[in-house]
mmCIF entry with sequence, helices, sheets and N, C-alpha, C, O atoms, coordinates in Angstrom:
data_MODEL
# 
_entry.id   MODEL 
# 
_entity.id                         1 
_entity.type                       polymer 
_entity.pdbx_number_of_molecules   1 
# 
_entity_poly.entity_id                      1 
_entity_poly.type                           'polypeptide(L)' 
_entity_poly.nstd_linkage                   no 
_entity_poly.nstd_monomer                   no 
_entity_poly.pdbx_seq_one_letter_code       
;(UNK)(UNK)(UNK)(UNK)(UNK)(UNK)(UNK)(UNK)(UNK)(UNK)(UNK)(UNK)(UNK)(UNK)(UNK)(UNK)
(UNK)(UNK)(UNK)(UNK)(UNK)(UNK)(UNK)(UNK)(UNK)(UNK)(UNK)(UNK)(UNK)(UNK)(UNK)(UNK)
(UNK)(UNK)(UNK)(UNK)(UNK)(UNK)(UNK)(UNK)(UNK)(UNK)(UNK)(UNK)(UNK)(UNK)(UNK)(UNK)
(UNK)
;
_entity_poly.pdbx_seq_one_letter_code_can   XXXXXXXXXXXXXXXXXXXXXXXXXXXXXXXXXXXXXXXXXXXXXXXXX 
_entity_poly.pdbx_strand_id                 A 
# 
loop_
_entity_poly_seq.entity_id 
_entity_poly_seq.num 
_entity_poly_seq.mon_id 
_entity_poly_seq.hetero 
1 1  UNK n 
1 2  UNK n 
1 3  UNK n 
1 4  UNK n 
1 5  UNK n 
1 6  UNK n 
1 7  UNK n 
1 8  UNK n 
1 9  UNK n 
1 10 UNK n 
1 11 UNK n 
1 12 UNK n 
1 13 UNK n 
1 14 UNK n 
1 15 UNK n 
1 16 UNK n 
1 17 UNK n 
1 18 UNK n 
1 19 UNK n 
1 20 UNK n 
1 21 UNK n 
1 22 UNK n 
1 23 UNK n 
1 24 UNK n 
1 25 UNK n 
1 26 UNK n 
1 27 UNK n 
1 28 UNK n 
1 29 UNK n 
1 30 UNK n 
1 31 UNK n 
1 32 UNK n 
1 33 UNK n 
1 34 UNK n 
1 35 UNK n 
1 36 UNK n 
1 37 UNK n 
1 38 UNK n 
1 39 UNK n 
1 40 UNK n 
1 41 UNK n 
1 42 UNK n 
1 43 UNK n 
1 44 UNK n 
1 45 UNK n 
1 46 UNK n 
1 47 UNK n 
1 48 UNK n 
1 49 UNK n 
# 
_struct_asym.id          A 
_struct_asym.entity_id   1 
# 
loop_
_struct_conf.conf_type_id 
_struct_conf.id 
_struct_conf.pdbx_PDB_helix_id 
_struct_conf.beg_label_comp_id 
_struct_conf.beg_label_asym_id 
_struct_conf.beg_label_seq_id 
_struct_conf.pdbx_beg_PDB_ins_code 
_struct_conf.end_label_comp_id 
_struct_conf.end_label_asym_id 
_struct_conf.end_label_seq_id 
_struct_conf.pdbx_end_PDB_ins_code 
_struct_conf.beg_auth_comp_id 
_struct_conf.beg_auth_asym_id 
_struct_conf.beg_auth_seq_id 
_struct_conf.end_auth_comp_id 
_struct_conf.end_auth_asym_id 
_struct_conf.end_auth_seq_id 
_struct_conf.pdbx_PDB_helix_class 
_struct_conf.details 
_struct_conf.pdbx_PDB_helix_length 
HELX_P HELX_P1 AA1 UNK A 3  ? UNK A 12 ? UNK A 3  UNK A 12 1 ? 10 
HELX_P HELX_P2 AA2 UNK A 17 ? UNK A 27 ? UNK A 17 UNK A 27 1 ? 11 
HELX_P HELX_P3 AA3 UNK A 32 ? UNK A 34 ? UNK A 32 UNK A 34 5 ? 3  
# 
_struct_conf_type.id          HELX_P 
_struct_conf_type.criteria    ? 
_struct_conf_type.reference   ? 
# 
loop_
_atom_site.group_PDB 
_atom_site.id 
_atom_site.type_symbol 
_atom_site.label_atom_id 
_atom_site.label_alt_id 
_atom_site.label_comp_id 
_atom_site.label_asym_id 
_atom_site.label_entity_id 
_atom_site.label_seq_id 
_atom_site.pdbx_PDB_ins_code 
_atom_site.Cartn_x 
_atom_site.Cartn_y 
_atom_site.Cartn_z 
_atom_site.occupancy 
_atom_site.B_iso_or_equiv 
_atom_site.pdbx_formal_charge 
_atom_site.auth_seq_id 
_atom_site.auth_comp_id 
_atom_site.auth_asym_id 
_atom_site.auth_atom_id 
_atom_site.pdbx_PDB_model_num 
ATOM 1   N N  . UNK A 1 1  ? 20.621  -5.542  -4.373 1.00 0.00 ? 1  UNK A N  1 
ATOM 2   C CA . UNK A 1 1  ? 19.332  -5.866  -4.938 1.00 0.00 ? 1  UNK A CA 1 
ATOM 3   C C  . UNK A 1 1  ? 18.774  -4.604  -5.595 1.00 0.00 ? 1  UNK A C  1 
ATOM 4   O O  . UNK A 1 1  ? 18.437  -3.638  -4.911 1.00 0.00 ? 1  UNK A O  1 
ATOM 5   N N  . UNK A 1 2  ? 18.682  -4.617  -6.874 1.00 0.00 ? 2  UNK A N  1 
ATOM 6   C CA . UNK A 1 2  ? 17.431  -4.008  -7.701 1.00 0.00 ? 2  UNK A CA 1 
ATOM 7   C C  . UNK A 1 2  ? 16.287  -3.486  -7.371 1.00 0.00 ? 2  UNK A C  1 
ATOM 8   O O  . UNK A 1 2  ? 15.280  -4.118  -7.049 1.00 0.00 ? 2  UNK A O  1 
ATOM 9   N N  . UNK A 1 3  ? 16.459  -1.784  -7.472 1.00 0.00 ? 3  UNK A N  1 
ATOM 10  C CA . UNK A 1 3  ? 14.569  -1.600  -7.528 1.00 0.00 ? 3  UNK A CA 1 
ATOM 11  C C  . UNK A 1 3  ? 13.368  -2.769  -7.870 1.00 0.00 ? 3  UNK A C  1 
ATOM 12  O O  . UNK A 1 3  ? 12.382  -3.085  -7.204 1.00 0.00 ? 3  UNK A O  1 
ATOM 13  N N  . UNK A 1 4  ? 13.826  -3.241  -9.085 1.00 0.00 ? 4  UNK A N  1 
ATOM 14  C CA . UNK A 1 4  ? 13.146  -3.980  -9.709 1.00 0.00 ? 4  UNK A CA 1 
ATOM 15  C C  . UNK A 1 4  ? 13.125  -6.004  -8.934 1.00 0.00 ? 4  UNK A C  1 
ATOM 16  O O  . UNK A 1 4  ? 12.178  -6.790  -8.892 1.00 0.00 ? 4  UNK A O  1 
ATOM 17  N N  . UNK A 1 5  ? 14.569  -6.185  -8.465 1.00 0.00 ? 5  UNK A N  1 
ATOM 18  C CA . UNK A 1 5  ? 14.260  -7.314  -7.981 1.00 0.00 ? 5  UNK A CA 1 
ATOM 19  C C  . UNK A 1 5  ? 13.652  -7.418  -6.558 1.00 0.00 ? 5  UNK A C  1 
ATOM 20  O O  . UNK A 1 5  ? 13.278  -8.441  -5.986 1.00 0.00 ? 5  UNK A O  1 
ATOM 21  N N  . UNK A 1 6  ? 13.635  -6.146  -6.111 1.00 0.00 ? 6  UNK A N  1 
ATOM 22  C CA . UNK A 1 6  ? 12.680  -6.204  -5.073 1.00 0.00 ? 6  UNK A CA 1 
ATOM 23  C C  . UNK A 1 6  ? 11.414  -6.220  -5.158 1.00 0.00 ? 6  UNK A C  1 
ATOM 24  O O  . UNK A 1 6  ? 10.801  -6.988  -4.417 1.00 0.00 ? 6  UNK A O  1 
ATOM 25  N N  . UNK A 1 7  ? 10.811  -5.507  -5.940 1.00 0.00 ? 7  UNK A N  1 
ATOM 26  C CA . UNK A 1 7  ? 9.251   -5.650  -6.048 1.00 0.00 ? 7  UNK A CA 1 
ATOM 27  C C  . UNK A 1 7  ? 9.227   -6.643  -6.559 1.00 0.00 ? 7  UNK A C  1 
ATOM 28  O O  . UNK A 1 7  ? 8.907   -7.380  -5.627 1.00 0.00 ? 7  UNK A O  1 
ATOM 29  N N  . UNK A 1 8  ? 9.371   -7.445  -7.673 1.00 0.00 ? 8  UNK A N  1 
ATOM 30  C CA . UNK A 1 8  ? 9.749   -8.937  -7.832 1.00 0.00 ? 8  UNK A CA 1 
ATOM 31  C C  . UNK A 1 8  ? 9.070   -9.719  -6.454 1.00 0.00 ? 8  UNK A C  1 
ATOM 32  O O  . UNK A 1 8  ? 7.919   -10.064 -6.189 1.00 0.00 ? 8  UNK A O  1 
ATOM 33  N N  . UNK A 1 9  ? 10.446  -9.826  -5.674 1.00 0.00 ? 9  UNK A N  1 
ATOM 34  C CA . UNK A 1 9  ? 10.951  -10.508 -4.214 1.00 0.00 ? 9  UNK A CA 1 
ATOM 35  C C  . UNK A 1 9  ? 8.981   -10.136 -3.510 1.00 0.00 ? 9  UNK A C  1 
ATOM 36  O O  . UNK A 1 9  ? 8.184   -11.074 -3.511 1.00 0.00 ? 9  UNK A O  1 
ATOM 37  N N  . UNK A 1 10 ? 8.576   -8.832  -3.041 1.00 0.00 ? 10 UNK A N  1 
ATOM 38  C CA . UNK A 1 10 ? 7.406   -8.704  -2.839 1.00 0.00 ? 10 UNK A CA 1 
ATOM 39  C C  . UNK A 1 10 ? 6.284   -8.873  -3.225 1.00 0.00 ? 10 UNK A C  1 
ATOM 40  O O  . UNK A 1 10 ? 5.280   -9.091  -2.547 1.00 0.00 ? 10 UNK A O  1 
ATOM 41  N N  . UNK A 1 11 ? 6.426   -8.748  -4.775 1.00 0.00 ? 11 UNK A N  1 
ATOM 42  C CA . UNK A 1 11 ? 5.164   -9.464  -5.318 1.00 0.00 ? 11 UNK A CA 1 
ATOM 43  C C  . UNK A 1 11 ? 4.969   -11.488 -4.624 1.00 0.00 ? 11 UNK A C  1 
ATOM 44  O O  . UNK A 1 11 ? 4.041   -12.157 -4.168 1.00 0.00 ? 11 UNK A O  1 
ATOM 45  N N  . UNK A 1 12 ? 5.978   -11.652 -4.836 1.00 0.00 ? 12 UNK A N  1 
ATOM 46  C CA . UNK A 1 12 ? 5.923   -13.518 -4.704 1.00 0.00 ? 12 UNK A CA 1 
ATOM 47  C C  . UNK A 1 12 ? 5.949   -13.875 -3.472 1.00 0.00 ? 12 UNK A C  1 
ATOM 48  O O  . UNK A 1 12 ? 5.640   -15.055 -3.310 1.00 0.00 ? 12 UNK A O  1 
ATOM 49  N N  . UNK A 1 13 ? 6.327   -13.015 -2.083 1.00 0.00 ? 13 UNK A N  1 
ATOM 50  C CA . UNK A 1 13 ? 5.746   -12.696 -1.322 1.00 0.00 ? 13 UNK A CA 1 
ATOM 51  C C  . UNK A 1 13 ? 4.417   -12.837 -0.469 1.00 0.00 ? 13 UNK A C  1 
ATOM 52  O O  . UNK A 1 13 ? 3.945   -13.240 0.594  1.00 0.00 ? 13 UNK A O  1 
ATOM 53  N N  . UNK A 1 14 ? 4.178   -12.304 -1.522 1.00 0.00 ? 14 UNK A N  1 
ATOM 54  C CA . UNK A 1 14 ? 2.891   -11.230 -1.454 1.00 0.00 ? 14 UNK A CA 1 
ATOM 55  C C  . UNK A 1 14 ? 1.343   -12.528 -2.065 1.00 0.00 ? 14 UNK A C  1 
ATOM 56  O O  . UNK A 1 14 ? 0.194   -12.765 -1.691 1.00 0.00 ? 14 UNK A O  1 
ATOM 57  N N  . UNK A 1 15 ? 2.137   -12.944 -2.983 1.00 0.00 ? 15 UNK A N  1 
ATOM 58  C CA . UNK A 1 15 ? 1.373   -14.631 -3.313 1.00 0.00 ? 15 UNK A CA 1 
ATOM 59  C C  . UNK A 1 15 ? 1.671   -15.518 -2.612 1.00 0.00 ? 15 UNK A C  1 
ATOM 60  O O  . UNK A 1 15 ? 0.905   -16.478 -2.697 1.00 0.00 ? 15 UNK A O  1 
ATOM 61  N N  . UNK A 1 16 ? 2.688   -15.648 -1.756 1.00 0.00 ? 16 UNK A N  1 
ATOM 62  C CA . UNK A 1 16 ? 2.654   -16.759 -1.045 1.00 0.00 ? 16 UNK A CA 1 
ATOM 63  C C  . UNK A 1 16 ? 2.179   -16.804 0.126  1.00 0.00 ? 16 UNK A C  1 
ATOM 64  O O  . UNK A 1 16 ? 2.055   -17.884 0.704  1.00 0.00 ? 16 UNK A O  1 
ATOM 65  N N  . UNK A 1 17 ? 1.891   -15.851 0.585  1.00 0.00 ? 17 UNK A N  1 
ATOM 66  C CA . UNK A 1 17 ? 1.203   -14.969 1.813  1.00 0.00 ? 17 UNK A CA 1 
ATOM 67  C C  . UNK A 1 17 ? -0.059  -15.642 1.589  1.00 0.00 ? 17 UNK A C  1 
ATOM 68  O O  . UNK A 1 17 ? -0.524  -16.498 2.341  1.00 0.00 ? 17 UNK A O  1 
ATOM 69  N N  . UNK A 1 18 ? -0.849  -15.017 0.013  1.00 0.00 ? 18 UNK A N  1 
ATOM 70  C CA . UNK A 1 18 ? -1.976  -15.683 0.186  1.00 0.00 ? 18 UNK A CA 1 
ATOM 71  C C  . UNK A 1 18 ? -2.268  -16.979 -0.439 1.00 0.00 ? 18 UNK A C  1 
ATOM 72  O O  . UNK A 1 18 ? -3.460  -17.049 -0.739 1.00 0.00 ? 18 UNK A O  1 
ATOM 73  N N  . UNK A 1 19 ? -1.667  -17.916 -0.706 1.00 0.00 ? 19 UNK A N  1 
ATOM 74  C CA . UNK A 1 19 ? -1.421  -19.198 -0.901 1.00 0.00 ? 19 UNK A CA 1 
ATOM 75  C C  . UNK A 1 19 ? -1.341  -19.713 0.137  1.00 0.00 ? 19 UNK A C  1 
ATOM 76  O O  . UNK A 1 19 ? -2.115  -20.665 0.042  1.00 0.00 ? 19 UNK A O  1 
ATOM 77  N N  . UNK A 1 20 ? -0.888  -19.730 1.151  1.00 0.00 ? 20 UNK A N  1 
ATOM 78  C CA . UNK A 1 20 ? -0.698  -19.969 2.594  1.00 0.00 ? 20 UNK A CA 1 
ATOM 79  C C  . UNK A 1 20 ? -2.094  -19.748 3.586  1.00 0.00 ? 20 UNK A C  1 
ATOM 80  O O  . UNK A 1 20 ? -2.646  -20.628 4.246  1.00 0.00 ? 20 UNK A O  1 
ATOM 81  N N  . UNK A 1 21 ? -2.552  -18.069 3.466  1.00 0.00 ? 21 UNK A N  1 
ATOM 82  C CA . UNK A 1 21 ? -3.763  -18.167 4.072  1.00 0.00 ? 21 UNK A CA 1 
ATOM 83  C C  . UNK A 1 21 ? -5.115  -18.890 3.252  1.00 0.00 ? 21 UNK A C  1 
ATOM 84  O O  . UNK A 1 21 ? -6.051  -19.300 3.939  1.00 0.00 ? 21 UNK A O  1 
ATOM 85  N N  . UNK A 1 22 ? -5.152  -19.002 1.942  1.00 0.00 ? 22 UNK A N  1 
ATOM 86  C CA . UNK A 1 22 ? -6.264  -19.968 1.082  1.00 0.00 ? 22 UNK A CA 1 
ATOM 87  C C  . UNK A 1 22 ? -5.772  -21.498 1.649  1.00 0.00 ? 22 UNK A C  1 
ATOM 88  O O  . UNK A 1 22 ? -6.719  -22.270 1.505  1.00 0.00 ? 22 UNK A O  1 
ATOM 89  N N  . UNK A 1 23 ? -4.995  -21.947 2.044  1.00 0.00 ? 23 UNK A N  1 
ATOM 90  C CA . UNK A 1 23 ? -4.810  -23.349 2.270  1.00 0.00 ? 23 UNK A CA 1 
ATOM 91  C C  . UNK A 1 23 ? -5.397  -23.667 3.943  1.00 0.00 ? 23 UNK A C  1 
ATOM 92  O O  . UNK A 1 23 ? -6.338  -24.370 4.311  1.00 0.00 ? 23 UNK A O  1 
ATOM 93  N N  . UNK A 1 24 ? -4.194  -22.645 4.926  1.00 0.00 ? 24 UNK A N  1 
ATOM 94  C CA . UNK A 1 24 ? -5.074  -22.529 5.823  1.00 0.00 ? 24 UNK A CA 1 
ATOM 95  C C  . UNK A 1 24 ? -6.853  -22.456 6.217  1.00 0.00 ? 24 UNK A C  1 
ATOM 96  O O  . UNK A 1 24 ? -7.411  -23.209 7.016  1.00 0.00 ? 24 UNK A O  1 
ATOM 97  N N  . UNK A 1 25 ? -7.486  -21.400 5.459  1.00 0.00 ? 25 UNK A N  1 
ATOM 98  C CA . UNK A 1 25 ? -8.860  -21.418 5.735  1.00 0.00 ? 25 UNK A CA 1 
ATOM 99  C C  . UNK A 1 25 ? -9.454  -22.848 4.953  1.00 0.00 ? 25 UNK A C  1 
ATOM 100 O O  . UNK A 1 25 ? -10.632 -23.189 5.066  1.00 0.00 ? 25 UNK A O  1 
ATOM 101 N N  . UNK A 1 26 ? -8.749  -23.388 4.389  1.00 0.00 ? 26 UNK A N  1 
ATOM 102 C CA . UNK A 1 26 ? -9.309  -24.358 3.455  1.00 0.00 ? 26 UNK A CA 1 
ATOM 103 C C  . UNK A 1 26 ? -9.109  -25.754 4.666  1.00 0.00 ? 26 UNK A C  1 
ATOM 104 O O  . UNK A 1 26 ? -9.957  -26.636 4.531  1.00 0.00 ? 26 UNK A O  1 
ATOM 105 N N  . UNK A 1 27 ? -8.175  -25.950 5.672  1.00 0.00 ? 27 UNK A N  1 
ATOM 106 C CA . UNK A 1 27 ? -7.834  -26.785 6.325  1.00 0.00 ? 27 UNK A CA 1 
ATOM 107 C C  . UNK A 1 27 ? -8.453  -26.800 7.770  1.00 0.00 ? 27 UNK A C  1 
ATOM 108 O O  . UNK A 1 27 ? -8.710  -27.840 8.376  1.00 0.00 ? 27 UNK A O  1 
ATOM 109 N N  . UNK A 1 28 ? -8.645  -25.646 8.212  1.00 0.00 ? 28 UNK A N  1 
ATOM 110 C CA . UNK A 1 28 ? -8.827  -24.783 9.406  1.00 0.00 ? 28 UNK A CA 1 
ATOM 111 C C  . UNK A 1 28 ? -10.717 -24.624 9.527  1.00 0.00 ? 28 UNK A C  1 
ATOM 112 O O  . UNK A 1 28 ? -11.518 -24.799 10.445 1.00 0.00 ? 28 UNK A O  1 
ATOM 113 N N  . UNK A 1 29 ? -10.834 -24.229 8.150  1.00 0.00 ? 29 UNK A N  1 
ATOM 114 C CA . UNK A 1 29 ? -12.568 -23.145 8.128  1.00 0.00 ? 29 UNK A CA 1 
ATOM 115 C C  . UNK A 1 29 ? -11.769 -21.483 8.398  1.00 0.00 ? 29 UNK A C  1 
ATOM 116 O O  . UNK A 1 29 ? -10.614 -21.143 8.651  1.00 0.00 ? 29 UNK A O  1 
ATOM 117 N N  . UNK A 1 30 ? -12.991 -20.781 8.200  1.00 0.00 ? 30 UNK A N  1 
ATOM 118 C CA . UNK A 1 30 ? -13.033 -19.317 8.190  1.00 0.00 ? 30 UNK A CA 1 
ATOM 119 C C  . UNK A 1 30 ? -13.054 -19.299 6.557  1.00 0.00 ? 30 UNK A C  1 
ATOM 120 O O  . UNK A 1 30 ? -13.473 -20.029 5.659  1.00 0.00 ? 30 UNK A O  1 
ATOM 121 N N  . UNK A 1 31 ? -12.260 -17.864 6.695  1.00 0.00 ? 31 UNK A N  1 
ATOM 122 C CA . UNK A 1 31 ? -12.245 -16.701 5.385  1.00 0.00 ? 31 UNK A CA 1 
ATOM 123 C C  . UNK A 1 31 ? -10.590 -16.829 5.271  1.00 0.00 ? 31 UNK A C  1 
ATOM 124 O O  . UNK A 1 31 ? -9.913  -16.744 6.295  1.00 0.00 ? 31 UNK A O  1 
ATOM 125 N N  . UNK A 1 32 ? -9.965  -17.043 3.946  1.00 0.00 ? 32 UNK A N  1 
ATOM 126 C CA . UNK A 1 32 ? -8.806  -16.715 4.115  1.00 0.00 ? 32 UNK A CA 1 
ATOM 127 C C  . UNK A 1 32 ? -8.013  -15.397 4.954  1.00 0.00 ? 32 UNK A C  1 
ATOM 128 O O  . UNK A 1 32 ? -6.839  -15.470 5.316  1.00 0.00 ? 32 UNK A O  1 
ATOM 129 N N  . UNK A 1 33 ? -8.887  -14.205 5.181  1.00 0.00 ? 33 UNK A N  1 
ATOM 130 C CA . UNK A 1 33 ? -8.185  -12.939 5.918  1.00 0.00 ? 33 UNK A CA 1 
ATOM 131 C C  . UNK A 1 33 ? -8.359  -12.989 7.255  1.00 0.00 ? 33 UNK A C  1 
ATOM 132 O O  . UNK A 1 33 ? -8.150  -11.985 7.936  1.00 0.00 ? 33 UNK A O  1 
ATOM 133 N N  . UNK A 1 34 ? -8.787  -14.224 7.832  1.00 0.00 ? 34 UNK A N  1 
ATOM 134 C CA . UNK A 1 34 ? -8.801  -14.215 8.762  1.00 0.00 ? 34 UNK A CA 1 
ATOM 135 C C  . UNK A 1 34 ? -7.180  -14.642 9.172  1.00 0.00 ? 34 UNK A C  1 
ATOM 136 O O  . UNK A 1 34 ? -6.825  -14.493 10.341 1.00 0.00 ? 34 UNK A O  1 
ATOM 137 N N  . UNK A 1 35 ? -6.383  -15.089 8.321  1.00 0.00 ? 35 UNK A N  1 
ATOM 138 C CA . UNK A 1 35 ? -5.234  -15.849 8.920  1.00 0.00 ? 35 UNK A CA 1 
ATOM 139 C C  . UNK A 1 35 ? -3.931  -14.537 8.462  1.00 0.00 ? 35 UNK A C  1 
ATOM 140 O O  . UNK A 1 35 ? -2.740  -14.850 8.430  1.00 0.00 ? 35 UNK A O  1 
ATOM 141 N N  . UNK A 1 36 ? -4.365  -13.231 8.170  1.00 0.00 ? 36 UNK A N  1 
ATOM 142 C CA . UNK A 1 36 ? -3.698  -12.804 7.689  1.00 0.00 ? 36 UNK A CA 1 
ATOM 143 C C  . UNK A 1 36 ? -2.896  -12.040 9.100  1.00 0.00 ? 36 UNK A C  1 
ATOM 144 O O  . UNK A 1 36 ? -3.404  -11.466 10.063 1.00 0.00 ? 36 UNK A O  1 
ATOM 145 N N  . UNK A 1 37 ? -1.497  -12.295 8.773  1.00 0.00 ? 37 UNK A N  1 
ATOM 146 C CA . UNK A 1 37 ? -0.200  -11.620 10.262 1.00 0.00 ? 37 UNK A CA 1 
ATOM 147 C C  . UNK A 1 37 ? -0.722  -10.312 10.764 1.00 0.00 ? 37 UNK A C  1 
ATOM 148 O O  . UNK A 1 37 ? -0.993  -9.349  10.046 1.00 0.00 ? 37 UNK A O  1 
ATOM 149 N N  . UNK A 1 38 ? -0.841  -10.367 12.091 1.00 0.00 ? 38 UNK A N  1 
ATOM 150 C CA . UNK A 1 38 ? -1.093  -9.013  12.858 1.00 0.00 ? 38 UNK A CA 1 
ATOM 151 C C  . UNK A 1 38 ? -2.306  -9.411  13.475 1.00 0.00 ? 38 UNK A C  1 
ATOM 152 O O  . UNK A 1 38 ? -2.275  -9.137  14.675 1.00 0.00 ? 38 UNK A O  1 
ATOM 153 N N  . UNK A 1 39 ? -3.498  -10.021 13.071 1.00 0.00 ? 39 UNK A N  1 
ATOM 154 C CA . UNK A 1 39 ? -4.912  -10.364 13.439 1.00 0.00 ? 39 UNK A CA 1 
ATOM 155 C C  . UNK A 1 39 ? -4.289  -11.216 14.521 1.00 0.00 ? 39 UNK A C  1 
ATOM 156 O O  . UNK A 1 39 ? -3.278  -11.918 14.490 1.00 0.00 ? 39 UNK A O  1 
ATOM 157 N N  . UNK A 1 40 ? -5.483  -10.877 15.848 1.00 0.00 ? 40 UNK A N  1 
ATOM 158 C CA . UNK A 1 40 ? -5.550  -12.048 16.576 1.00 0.00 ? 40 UNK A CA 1 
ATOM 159 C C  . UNK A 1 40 ? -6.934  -12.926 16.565 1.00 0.00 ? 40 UNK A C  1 
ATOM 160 O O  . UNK A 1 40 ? -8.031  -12.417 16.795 1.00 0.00 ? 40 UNK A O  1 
ATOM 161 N N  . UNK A 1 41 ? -6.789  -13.941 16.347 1.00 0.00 ? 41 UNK A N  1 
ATOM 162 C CA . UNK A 1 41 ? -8.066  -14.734 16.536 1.00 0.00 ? 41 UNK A CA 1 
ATOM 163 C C  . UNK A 1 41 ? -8.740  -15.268 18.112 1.00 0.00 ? 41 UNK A C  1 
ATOM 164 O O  . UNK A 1 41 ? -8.101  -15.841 18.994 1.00 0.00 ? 41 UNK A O  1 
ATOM 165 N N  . UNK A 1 42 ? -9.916  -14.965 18.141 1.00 0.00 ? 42 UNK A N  1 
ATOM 166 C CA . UNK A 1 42 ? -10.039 -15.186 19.774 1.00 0.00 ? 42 UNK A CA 1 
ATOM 167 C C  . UNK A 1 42 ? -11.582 -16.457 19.049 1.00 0.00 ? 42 UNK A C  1 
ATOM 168 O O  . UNK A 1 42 ? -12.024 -16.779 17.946 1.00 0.00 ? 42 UNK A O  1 
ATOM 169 N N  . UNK A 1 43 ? -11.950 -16.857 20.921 1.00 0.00 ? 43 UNK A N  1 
ATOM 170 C CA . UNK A 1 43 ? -12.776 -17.902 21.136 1.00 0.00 ? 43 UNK A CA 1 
ATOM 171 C C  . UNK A 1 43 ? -13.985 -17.701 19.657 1.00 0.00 ? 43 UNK A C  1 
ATOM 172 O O  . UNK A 1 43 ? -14.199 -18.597 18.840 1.00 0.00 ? 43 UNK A O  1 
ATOM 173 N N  . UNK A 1 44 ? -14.564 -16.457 19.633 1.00 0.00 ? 44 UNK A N  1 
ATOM 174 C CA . UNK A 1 44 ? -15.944 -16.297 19.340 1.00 0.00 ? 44 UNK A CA 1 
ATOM 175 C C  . UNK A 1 44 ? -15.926 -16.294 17.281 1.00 0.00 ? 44 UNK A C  1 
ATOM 176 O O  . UNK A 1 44 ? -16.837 -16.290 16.452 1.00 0.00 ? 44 UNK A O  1 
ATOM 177 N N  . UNK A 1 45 ? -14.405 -16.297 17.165 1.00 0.00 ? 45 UNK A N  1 
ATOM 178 C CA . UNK A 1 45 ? -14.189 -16.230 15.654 1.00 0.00 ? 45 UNK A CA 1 
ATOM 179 C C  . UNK A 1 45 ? -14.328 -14.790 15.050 1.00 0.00 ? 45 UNK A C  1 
ATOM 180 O O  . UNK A 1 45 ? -14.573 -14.731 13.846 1.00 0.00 ? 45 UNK A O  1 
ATOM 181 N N  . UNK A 1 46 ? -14.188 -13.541 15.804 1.00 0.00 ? 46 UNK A N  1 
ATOM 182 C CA . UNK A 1 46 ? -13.830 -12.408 15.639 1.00 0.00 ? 46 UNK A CA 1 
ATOM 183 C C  . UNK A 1 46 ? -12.050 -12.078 15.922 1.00 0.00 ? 46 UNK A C  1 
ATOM 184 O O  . UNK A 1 46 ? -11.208 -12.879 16.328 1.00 0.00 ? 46 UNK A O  1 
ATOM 185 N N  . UNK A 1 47 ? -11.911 -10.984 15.639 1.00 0.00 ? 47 UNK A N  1 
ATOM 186 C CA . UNK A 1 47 ? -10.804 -10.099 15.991 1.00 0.00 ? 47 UNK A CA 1 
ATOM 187 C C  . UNK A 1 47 ? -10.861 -9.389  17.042 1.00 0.00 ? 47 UNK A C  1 
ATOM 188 O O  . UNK A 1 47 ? -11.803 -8.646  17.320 1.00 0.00 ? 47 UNK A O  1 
ATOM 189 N N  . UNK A 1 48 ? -9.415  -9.634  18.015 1.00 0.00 ? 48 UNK A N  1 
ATOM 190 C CA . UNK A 1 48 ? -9.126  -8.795  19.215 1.00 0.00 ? 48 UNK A CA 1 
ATOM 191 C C  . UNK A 1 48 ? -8.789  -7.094  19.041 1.00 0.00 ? 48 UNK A C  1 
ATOM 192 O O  . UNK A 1 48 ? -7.826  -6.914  18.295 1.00 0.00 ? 48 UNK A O  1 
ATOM 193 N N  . UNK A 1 49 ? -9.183  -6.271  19.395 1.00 0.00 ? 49 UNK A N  1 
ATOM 194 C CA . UNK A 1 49 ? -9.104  -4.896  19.246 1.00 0.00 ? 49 UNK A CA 1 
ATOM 195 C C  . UNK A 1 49 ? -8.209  -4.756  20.344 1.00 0.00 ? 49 UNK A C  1 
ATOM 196 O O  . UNK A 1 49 ? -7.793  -3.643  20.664 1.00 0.00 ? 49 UNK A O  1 
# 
C-alpha cells in the first residue's frame, strides 16, 4: 500500500467514523461526539474520567 493509498484508506475512514456517529446521535439523541471510540458514556450523559 501507497503513501498515498493510505491516507486515501484514512480519510474514508475518517468519514465513515463520522457518518456513523451523525446517524447514531440522530437515532440515539446526544451530540454526534458523544459516540466517538474511547469515550465512555455513563447514567448522567457525561464522560467517565
Amino acid at each position: 500500500m501507497t503513501d498515498e493509498e493510505l491516507a486515501e484508506f484514512k480519510e474514508s475512514m475518517e468519514e465513515q467514523g463520522e457518518e456513523l456517529r451523525e446517524a447514531l446521535a440522530e437515532d440515539l439523541g446526544g451530540d454526534p461526539e458523544d459516540y466517538r471510540a474511547g469515550g465512555k458514556r455513563i447514567a448522567g450523559g457525561g464522560d467517565e474520567e
